[in-house]
C-alpha positions in Angstrom: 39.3 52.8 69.5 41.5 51.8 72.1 39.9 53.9 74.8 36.8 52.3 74.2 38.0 49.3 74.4 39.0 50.1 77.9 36.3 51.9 78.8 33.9 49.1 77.5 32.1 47.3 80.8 33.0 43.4 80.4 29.8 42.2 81.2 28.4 43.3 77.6 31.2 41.4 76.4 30.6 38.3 78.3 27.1 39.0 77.3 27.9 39.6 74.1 29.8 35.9 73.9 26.6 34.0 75.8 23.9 35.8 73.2 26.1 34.6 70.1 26.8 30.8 71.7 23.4 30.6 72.3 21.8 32.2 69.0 24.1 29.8 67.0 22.5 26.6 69.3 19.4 27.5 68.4 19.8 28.3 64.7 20.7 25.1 64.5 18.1 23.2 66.4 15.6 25.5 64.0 18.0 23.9 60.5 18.1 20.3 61.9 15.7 19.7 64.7 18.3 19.1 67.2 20.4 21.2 69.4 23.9 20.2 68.9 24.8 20.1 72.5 27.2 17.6 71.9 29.1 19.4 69.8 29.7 21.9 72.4 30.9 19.6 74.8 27.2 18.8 76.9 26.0 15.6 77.2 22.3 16.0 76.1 19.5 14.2 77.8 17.1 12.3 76.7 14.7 14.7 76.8 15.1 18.2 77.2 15.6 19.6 80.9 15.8 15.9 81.8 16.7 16.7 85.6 14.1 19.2 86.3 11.6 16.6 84.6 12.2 14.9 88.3 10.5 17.8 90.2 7.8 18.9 87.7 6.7 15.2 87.5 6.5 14.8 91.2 4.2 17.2 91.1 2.1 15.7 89.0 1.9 12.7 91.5 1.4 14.9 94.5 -1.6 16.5 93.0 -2.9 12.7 92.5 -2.1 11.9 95.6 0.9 9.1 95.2 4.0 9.5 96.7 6.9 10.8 95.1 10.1 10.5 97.7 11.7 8.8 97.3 10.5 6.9 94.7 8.7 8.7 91.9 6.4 6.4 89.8 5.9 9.6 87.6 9.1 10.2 86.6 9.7 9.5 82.4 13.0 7.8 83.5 12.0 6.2 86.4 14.8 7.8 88.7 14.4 8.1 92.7 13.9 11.8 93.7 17.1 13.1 94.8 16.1 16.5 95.8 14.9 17.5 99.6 11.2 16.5 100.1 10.0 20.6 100.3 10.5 20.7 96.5 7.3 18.4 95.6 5.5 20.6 97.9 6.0 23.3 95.6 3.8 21.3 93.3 0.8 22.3 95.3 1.0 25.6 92.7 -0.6 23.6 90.1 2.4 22.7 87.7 3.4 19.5 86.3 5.6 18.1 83.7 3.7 19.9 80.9 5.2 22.9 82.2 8.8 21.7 81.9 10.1 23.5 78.9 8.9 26.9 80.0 10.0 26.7 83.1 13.1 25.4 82.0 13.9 28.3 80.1 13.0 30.6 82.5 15.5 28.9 84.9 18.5 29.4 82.4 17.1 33.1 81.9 17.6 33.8 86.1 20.8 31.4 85.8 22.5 33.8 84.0 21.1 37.0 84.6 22.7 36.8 88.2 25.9 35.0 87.1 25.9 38.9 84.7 24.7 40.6 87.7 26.9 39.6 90.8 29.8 40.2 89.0 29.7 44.1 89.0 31.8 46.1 86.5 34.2 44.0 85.0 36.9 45.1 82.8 37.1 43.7 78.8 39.6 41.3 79.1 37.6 40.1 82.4 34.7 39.8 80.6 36.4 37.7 77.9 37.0 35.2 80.3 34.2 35.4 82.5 32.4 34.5 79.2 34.6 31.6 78.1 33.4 30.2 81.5 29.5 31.0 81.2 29.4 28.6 78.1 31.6 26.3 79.1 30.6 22.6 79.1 30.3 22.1 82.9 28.1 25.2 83.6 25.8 24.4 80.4 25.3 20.5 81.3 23.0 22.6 84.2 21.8 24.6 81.6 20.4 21.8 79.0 19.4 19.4 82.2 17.2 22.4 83.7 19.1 21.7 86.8 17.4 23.1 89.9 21.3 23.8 91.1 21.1 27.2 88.8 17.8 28.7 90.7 20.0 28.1 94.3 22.9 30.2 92.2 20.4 32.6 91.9 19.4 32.7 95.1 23.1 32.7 96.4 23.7 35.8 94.4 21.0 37.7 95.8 22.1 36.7 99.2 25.8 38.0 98.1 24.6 41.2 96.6 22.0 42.0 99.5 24.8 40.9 102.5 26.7 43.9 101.7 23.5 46.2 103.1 22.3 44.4 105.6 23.6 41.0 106.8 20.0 39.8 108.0 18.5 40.0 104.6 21.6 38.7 103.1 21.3 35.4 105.2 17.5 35.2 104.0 18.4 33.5 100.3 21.6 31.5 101.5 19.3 30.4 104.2 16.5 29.2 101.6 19.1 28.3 99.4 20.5 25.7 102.0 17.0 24.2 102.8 16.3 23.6 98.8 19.3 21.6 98.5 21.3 21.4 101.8 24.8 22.0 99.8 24.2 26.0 99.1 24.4 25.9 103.6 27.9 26.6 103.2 27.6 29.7 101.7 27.1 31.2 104.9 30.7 31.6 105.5 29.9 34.9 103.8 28.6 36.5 106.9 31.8 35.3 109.0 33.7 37.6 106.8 32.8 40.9 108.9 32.3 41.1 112.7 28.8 42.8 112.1 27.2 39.8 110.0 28.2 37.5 112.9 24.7 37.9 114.7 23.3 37.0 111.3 26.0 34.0 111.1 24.8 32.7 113.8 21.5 32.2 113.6 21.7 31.6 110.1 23.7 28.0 110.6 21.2 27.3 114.4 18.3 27.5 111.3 20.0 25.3 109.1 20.9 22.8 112.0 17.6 22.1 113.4 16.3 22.4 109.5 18.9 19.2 109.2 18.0 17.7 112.6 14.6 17.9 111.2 14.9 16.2 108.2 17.8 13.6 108.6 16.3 11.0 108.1 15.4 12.4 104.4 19.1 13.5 104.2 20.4 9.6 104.5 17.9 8.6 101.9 19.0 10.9 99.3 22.6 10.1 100.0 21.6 6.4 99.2 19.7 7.3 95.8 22.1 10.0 94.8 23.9 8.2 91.8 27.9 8.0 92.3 29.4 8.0 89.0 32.2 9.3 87.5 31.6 10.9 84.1 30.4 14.7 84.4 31.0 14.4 88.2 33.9 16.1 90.9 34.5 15.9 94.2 36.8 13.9 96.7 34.6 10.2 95.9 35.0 10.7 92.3 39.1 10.8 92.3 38.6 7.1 94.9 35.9 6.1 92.4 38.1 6.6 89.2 41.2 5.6 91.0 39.5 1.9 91.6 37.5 1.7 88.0 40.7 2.1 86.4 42.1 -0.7 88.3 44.4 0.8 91.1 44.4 -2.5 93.1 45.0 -0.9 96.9 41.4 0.9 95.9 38.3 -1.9 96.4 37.3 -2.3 99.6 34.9 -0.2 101.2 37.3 0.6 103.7 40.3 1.0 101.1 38.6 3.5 99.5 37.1 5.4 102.5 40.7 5.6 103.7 42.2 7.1 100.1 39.2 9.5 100.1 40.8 10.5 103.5 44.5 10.6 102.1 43.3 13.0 99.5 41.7 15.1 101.1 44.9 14.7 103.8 47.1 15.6 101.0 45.3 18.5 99.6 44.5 20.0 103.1 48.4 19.9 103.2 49.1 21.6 100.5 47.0 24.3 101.0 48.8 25.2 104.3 52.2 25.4 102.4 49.8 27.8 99.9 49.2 29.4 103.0 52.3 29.5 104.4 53.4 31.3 100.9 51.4 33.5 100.5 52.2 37.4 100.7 49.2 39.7 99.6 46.2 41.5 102.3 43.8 40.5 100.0 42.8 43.7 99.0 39.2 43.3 97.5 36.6 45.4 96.0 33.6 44.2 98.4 31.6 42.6 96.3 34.1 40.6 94.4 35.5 39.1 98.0 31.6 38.4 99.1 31.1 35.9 95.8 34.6 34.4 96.2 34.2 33.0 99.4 30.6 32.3 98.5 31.3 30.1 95.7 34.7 29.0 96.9 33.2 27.3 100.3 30.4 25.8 98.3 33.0 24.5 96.2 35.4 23.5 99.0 32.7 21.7 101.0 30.6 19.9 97.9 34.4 18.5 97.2 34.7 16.8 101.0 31.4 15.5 101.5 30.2 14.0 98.3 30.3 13.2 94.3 28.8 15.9 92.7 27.6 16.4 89.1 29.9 19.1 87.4 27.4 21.6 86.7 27.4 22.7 90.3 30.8 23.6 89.5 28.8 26.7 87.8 29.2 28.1 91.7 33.0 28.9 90.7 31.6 31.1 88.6 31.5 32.9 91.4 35.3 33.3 91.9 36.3 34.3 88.6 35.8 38.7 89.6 38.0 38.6 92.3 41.0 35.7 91.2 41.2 38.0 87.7 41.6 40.9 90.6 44.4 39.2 92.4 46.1 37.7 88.6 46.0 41.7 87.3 46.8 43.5 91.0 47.9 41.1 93.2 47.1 40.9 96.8 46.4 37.4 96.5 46.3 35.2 100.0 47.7 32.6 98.2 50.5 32.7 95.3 49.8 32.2 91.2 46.4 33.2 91.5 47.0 33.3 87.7 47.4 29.8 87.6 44.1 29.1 89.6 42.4 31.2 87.4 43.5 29.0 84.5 43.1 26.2 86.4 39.3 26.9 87.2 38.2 27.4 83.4 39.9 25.0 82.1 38.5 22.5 84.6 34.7 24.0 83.7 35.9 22.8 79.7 37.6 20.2 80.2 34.9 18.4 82.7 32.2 16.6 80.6 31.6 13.5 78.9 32.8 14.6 75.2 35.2 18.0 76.4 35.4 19.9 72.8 38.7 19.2 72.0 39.8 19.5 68.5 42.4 17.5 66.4 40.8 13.9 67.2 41.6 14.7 71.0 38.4 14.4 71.9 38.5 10.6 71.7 42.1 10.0 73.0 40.9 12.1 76.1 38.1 10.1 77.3 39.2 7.1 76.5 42.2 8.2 79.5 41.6 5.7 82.5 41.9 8.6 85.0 40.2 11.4 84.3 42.6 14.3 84.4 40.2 17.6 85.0 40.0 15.5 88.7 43.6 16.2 89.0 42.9 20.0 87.9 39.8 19.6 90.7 42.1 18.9 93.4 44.5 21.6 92.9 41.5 24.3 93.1 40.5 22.7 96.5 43.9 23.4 97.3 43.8 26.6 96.0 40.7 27.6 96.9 41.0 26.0 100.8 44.1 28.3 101.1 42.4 31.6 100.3 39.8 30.7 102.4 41.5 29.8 104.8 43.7 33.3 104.8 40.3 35.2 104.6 38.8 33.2 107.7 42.2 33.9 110.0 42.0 37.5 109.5 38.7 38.1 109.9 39.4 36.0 113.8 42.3 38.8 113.8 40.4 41.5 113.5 37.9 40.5 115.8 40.6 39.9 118.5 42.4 43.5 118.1 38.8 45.2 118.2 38.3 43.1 121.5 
């Protein structure tokens, strides 16, 4: 029995975990009528696949000829677009909000059939935790919104799964991924991680720059509708934002906050070189697993600096879960306790919501907190994470000298 155990591929356990979480939602939505998605730590919307109700009904004004961006007179919530201007163009297919639920579902489907598939063989007790983290309340708040995030994951994954063949058609996806929505760009630090995908590197981010150049002016109006909140949000603005709604007095002023935004990240930058500094492992790496960690961990890294961000995209960590339970079990880590970031990351994917699942009348004590404490657990990993990068980026520059 024990033999099997081992021999047993994690992904049918993490699998195994998702197919029960989910049959148990749905048996009882079909006893009650509802899903109980607060139960589970989500947030539920309104309506179901509230987000992706934005894009399907700005198709339907498209295809009556109103205009949708950034205002969207179609929308059931009345909510600015906040999505790149190509997306209602994608109307032209003939869908419209009637089509939301299907389309919805089919978006979960491809969300995590390529968080299964990038990981590649997994071993049991990775699989236990890699499924702990696929129904966590951070990734499924994309999952009940119908987030368009999750297809960009998608496309991400096939860009990390195809890089390792051929660079070029591994920069296709990240490529689209960053034109859909601009953040997914800096997953092209996947191609800086040989010397033979820096051809590909290279063009890939002269296509994204004159895709931005292009659209700029788009760019500055979504950062103006984008909402900034703090509950089920991360990012660098959020711990500023929290800091000066709980009443941190040296936090109001525009320019009081835009300096502690730059203290934190100051501080965190700083502690990743001491992680640096520290660390003592090669970063030995099966191939695949080092592709998605940087993948995920510079989307994560650079969604943290430049914005608040609602914490389903933190479903990209998923991404670094293979290779830190690598480093936790092996070692080789760049940076030290990659245990501890391991923890770190899924506890930060439960714990980040507007209800976290906490038992024993926690629930209430925690959210009632006036700082949020999953932010503090958010700047850590950008510690973390920036340090590992970081170790990744200076040997790839060393190899590339010593071949020179």
């Amino acid at each position: 029995m024990r033999r099997r155990l081992r021999d047993l591929d994690g992904r049918v356990l993490a699998g195994a975990i998702l197919v029960v979480f989910l049959v148990v939602l749905l048996s009882f939505r079909a006893a009650n009528g509802t899903t109980p998605w607060a139960h589970v730590g989500v947030e539920p919307g309104d309506k179901s696949f509230a987000d992706l109700r934005s894009v399907t009904s700005a198709w339907d004004c498209q295809r009556k000829g109103i205009q949708a961006f950034p205002n969207n007179p179609c929308d059931p919530f009345h909510r600015p677009a906040n999505y790149p201007r190509i997306w209602i163009q994608l109307g032209r297919v003939g869908l419209g909000e009637g089509d939301t639920v299907p389309l919805g579902i089919a978006i979960a489907v491809l969300f995590f059939v390529s968080a299964l598939a990038v990981t590649g063989p997994l071993k049991p007790w990775e699989g236990a935790v890699y499924g702990a983290a696929l129904i966590a309340p951070a990734t499924m708040l994309g999952v009940e919104r119908g987030n368009v995030d999750l297809i960009v994951f998608a496309l991400v994954v096939l860009g990390v799964l195809l890089v390792r063949r051929n660079a070029w058609a591994g920069a296709a996806p990240i490529v689209l991924a960053g034109i859909l929505k601009l953040f997914p760009a800096f997953a092209v630090v996947v191609l800086l991680r040989l010397r033979r995908r820096w051809p590909a590197a290279l063009a890939s981010i002269v296509v994204l720059g004159v895709y931005v150049l292009a659209t700029l002016q788009d760019i500055r109006t979504l950062r103006h509708v984008i909402p900034r909140v703090v509950v089920n949000s991360y990012g660098a603005g959020v711990v500023v934002e929290a800091l000066r709604l709980a009443g941190v007095s040296w936090v109001q002023t525009a320019a009081e906050v835009r300096y502690v935004r730059i203290a934190v990240i100051g501080l965190a930058a700083l502690l990743a070189l001491a992680l640096l500094v520290a660390g003592r492992g090669d970063g030995g790496f099966d191939a695949r697993r080092i592709d998605a960690f940087w993948a995920g961990a510079a989307i994560y890294l650079g969604t943290y600096v430049f914005g608040n961000n609602f914490d389903y995209r933190l479903a990209f960590l998923l991404l670094c879960i293979p290779q830190l339970c690598a480093w936790s079990q092996r070692g080789g880590s760049p940076a030290p306790w990659p245990a501890a970031a391991l923890g770190a990351l899924v506890t930060t994917l439960w714990l980040s919501s507007a209800v976290p699942p906490l038992p024993f009348g926690l629930q209430s004590w925690y959210v009632k907190l006036s700082f949020p404490p999953e932010e503090v657990l958010n700047w850590l990993l950008f510690a973390w994470l920036g340090a590992a990068l970081a170790a990744g980026l200076l040997t790839a520059v060393r190899r590339r000298a010593y071949s020179a």
